[in-house]
C-alpha positions as CSV (number, residue, x, y, z in Angstrom):
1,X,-7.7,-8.9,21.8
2,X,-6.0,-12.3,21.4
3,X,-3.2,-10.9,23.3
4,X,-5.4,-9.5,25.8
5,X,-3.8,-10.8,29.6
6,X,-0.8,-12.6,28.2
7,X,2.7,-12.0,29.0
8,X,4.4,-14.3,27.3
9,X,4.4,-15.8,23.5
10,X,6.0,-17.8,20.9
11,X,6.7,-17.9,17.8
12,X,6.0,-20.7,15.5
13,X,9.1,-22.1,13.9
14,X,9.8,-20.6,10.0
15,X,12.1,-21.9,7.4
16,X,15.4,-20.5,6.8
17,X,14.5,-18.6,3.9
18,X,11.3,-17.0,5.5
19,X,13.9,-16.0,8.6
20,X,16.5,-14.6,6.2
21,X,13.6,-12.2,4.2
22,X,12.3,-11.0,7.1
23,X,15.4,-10.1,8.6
24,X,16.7,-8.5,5.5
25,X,13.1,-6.7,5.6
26,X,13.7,-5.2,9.2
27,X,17.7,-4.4,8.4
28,X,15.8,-2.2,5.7
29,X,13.3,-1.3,7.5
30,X,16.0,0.0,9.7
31,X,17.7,2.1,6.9
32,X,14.9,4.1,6.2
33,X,13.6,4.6,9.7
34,X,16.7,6.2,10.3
35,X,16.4,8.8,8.1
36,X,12.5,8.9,7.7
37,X,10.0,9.3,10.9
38,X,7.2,6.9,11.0
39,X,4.3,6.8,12.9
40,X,3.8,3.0,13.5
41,X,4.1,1.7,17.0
42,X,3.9,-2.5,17.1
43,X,1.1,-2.4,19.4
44,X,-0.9,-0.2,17.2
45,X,0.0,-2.3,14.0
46,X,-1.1,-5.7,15.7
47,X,-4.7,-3.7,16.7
48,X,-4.7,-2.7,13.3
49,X,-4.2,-5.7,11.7
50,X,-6.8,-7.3,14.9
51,X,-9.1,-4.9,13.5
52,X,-8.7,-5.7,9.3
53,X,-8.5,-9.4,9.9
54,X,-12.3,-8.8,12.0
55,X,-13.8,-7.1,9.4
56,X,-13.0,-9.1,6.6
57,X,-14.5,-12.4,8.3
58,X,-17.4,-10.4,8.3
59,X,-17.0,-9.2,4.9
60,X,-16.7,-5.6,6.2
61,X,-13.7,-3.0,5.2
62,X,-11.8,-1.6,8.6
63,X,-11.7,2.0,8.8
64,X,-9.8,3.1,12.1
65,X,-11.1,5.7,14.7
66,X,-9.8,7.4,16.9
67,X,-11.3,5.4,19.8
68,X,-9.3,2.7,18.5
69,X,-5.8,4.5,19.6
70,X,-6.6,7.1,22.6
71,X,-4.0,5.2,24.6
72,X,-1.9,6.8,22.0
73,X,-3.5,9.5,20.9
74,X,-3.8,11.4,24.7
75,X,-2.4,11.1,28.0
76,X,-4.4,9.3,30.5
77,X,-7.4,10.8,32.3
78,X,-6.2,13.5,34.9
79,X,-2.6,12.6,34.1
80,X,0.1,14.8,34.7
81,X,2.7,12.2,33.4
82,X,3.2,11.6,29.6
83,X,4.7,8.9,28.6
84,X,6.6,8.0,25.2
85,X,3.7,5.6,24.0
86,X,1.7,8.8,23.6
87,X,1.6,11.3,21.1
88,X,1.7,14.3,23.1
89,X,5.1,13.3,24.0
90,X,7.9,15.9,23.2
91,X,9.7,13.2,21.4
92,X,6.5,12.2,19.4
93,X,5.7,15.9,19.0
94,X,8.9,16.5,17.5
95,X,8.2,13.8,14.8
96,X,4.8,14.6,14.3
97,X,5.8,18.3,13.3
98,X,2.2,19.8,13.9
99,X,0.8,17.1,12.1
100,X,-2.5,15.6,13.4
101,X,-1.4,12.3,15.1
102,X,-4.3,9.9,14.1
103,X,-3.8,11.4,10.4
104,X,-0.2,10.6,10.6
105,X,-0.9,6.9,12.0
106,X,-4.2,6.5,9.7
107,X,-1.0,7.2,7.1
108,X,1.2,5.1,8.3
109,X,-0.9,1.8,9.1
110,X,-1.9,0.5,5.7
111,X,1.1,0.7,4.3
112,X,3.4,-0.5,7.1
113,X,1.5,-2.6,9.5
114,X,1.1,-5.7,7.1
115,X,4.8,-5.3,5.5
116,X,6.5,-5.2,8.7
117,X,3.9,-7.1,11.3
118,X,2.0,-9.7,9.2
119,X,4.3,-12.3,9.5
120,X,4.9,-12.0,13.1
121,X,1.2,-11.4,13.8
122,X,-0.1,-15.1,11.8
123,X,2.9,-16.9,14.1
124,X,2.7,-15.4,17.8
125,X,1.4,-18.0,19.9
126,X,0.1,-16.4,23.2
127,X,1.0,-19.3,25.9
């Protein structure tokens, strides 16, 4: 939502050490990626973690839906064309492996979305 009709951030200035874990985070990150699929897209994690950081000022506990991630989760409305951001894409199908896509990204957020976004997520400064 914050992000909502921007096209251009910032990020907010870290010190050297904060840089040097996160990149080492991501270079591992990268590692494993390359050998394990994973069902985490940024602009899912950052509605993800949109959605957690909601519920907790109001004392509530997220659970996602699938109305959350139909962008994803189905080609558009009367939409021959299916792009890569969606999970009926060969590509995505092919990693899914007959799984149930929400499943797989219900997985895949709690564990990931926080490790790998969090820190990017508190700093981007729409503009």
């Amino acid at each position: 939502k914050k992000s909502k009709g921007k096209i251009a951030f910032a990020l907010a200035p870290i010190d050297y050490e904060t840089a040097l874990a996160e990149l080492l985070k991501w270079v591992r990150f990268a590692q494993i990626a390359s050998t394990t699929p994973m069902t985490v897209l940024p602009v899912h994690a950052m509605t993800y973690l949109d959605k957690v950081r909601e519920a907790e000022k109001n004392d509530n506990s997220y659970q996602p839906k699938r109305s959350d991630f139909e962008g994803w989760l189905w080609a558009g409305f009367n939409s021959d064309i299916v792009y890569d951001t969606c999970a009926q894409h060969e590509l995505w199908q092919y990693i899914l492996q007959n799984q149930d896509a929400f499943n797989a990204l219900t997985d895949a957020l709690p564990s990931l979305a926080q490790p790998l976004f969090g820190m990017m997520d508190s700093t981007l400064e729409p503009l």
